[in-house]
C-alpha positions in Angstrom: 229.3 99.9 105.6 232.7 98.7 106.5 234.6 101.8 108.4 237.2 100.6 110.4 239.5 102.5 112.7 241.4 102.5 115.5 241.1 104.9 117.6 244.2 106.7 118.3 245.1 107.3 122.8 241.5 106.2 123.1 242.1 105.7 127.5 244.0 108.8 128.0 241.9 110.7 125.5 238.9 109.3 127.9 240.3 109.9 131.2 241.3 113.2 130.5 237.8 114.8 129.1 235.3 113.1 130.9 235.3 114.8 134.4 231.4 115.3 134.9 229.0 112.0 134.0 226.3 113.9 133.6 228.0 116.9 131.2 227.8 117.6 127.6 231.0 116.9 125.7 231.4 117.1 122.1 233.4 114.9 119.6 234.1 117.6 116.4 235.8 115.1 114.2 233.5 111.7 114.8 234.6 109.8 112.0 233.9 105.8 112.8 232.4 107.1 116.6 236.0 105.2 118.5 236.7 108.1 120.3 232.5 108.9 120.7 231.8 105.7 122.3 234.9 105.7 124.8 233.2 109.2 126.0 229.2 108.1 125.9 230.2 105.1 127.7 231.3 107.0 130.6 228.4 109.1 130.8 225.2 108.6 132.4 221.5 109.2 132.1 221.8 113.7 132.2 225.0 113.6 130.2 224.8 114.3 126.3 227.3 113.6 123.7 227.3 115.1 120.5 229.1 113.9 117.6 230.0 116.0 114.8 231.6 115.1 111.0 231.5 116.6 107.8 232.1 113.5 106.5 228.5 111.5 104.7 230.1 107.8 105.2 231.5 109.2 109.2 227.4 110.2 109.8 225.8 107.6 108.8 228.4 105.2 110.7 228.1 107.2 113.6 224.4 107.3 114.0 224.4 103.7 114.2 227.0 103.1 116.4 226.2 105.7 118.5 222.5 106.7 118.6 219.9 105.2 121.5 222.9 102.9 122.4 224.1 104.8 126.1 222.8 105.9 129.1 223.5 109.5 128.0 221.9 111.6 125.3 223.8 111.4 122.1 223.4 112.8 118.8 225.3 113.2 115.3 225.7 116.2 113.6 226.8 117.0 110.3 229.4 120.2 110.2 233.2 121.1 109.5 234.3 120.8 112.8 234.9 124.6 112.3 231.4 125.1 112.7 230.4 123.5 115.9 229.8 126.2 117.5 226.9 127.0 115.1 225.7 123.5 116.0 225.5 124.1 119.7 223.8 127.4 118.8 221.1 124.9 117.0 220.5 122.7 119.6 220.3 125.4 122.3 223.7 124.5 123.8 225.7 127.6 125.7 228.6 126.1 127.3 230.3 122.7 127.4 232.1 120.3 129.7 234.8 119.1 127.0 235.4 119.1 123.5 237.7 117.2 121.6 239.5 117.2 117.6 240.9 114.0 116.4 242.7 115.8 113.4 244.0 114.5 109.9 242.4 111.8 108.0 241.1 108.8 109.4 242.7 104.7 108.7 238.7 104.4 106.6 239.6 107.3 104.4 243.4 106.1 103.7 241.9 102.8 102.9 239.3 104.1 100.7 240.7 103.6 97.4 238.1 105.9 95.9 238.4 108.5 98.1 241.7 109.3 96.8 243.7 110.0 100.0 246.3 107.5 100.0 249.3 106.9 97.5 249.4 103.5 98.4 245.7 102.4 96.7 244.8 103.9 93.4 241.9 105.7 93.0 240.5 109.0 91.5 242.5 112.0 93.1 239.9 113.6 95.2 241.2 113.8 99.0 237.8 115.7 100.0 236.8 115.3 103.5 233.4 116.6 102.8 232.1 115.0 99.5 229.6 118.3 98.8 233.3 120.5 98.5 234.0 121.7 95.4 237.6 122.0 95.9 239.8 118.6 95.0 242.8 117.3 94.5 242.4 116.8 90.7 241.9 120.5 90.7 244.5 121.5 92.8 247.3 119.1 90.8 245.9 120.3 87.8 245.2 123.8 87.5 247.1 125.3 90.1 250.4 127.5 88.9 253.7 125.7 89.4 255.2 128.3 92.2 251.9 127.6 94.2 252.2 123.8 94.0 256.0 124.4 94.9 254.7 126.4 98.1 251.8 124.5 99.2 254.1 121.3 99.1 256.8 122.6 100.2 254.8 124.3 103.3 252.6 121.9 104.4 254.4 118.9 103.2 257.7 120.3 104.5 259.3 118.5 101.5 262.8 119.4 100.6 261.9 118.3 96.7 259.2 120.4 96.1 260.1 122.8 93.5 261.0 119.6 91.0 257.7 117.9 92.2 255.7 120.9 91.0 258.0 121.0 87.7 257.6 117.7 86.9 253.8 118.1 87.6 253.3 120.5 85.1 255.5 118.9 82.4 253.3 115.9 82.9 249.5 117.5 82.9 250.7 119.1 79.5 251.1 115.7 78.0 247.1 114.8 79.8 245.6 115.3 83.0 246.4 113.6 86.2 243.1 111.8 87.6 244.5 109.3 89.3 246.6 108.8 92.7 248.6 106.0 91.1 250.0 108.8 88.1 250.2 111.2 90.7 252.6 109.2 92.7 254.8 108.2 89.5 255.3 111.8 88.3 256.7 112.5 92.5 259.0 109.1 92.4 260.6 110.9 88.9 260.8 114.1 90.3 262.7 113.2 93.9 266.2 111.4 92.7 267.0 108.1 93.5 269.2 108.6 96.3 266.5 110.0 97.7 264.0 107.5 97.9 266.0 105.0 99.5 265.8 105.9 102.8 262.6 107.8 104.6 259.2 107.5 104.1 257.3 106.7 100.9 258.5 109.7 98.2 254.9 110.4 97.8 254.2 110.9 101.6 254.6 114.4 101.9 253.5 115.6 98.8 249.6 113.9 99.6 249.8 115.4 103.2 250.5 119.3 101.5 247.3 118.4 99.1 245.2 117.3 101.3 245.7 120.1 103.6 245.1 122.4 100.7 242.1 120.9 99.8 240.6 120.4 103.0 242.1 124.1 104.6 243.4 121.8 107.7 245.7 124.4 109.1 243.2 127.5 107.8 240.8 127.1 110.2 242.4 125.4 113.5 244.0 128.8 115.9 240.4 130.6 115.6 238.4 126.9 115.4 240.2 126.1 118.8 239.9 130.0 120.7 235.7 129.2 120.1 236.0 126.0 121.6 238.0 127.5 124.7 235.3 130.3 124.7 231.9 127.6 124.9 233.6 125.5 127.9 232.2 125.9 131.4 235.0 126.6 133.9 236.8 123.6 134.5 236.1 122.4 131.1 238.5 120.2 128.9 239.9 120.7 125.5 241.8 117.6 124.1 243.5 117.7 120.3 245.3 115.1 118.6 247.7 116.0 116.5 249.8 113.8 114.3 252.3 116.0 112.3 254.2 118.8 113.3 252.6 121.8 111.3 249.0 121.2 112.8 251.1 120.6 116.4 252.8 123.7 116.6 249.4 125.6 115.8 247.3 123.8 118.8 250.7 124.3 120.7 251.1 127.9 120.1 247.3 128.5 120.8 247.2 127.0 123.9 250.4 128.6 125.5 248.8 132.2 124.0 245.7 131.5 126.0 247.6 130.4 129.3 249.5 133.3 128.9 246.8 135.7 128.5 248.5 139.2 128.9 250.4 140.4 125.5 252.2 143.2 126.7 255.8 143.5 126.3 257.7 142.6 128.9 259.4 146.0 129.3 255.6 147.6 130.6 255.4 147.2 134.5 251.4 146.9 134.1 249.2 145.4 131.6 247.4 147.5 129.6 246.4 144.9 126.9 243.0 143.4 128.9 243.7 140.0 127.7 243.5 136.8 130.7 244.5 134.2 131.0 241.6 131.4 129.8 243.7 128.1 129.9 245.8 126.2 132.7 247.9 123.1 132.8 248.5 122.5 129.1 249.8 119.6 128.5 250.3 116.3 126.2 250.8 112.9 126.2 252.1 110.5 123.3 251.0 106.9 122.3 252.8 104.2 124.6 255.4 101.6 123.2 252.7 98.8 122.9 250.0 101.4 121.5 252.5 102.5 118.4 253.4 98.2 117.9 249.9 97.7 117.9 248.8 100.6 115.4 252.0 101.9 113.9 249.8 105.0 112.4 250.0 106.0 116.1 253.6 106.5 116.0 253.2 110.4 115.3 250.2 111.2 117.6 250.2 113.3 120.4 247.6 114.5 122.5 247.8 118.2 123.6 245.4 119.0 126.3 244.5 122.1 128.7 241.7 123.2 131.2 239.8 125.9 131.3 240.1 128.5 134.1 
């Protein structure tokens, strides 16, 4: 099975998690292993990684890139990376040294034609992560109402044209249903006028990113998914995200600086009364270099946003 993909601040992403060669250090979004096999490689014989995916093609690459081939322990999981909690629970895990979310969609499932994720390859308009879900994007083009296409595109897609995208969408699944990402992306290059569409991204950009979100609940599950993953560290543990558009960014942001904080109390009450402390210090982030974003230009909008347990 071909899955390629680069792996996104692969050193830093390293150097910052793996503090402890013999820890345990989970990988919640696997995909093709990159980021897996930059942590394994650094851990010795005592250390475990565990790999985690919800994706069928990401597990089955993953076992054979990673299984019996480090010093360390390793094993794959399959689970929404919403879940892993439940998979430590399994395997008899408490707490952890480091865990870290590469989120979005990974350079194998853009360049999947028949996965349906990208507007530049035609293919059936699916955009499921996990196969088994019965949500798709066929669905969601198709049967949703016209004022919640407008707001789901307009909210996670942050695109300016997204009341006219959703009309023209329904005008056109009168005429048949869309099935494809090829008619999909017509009926959005009609909807956005011409002026437009000169400059910017591709006119379809924004409109896939909202879908996908939808269909995959990106944003649904990622404050609460990231408080459990604080909560299973060890003191001193790591927590590394990358991010790569600014909806999912602010979230992990705002997350982290609420559980550096600790203490909700207005600022007008002289003693906290609240209970809450502090769980994080020295959050931080780092973006791809120069070279790193000429090498892989899907790097451009990456960031890595990282904090330590206290």
């Amino acid at each position: 099975m071909e899955f390629k993909h680069t792996s996104i601040l692969l050193e830093a992403s390293v150097d910052f998690l793996i503090q402890d060669k013999k820890g345990i250090y989970v990988d919640c979004t696997m995909g093709g292993a990159g980021h897996s096999r930059g942590f394994a490689s650094c851990l010795e014989e005592g250390g475990m990684l565990i790999g985690i995916d919800q994706d069928d093609d990401a597990i089955a690459v993953g076992s054979e890139r990673l299984l019996n081939k480090f010093a360390c322990e390793t094993k794959v999981c399959k689970s929404n990376f919403e879940n892993f909690d439940q998979v430590l629970d399994t395997l008899g895990i408490d707490k952890i040294d480091g865990i870290f979310f590469d989120l979005g969609v990974s350079s194998y499932q853009l360049d999947t034609p028949e996965r349906g994720f990208s507007y530049m390859h035609d293919g059936p308009l699916d955009m499921r992560m996990d196969k088994t879900a019965s949500l798709d994007a066929e669905y969601v083009v198709n049967n949703y109402k016209e004022e919640e296409l407008a707001d789901i595109i307009f909210k996670y897609g942050e695109e300016r044209w997204s009341k006219r995208i959703a009309q023209f969408i329904v005008a056109a699944r009168k005429e048949k249903p869309l099935t494809t990402t090829f008619e999909l992306v017509d009926v959005i290059k009609k909807a956005i006028p011409k002026g437009a569409r000169i400059d910017g991204p591709h006119p379809a950009k924004r409109t896939f990113q909202a879908i996908r979100i939808e269909v995959n609940n990106e944003l649904g599950i990622l404050a609460t998914t990231m408080e459990k993953a604080v909560d299973r560290l060890k003191s001193g543990g790591r927590i590394g995200v990358i991010t790569f558009h600014s909806l999912e960014d602010r979230i992990i942001k705002q997350t982290f600086a609420k559980l550096v904080k600790g203490c909700t109390c207005p600022p007008q009450i002289p003693v906290c009364v609240c209970g809450q402390k502090s769980k994080l210090k020295k959050a931080g982030n780092i973006t791809p270099s120069k070279q790193e974003i000429e090498e892989n230009p899907r790097s451009r909008s990456a960031r890595l946003r990282y904090a330590i347990k206290i």
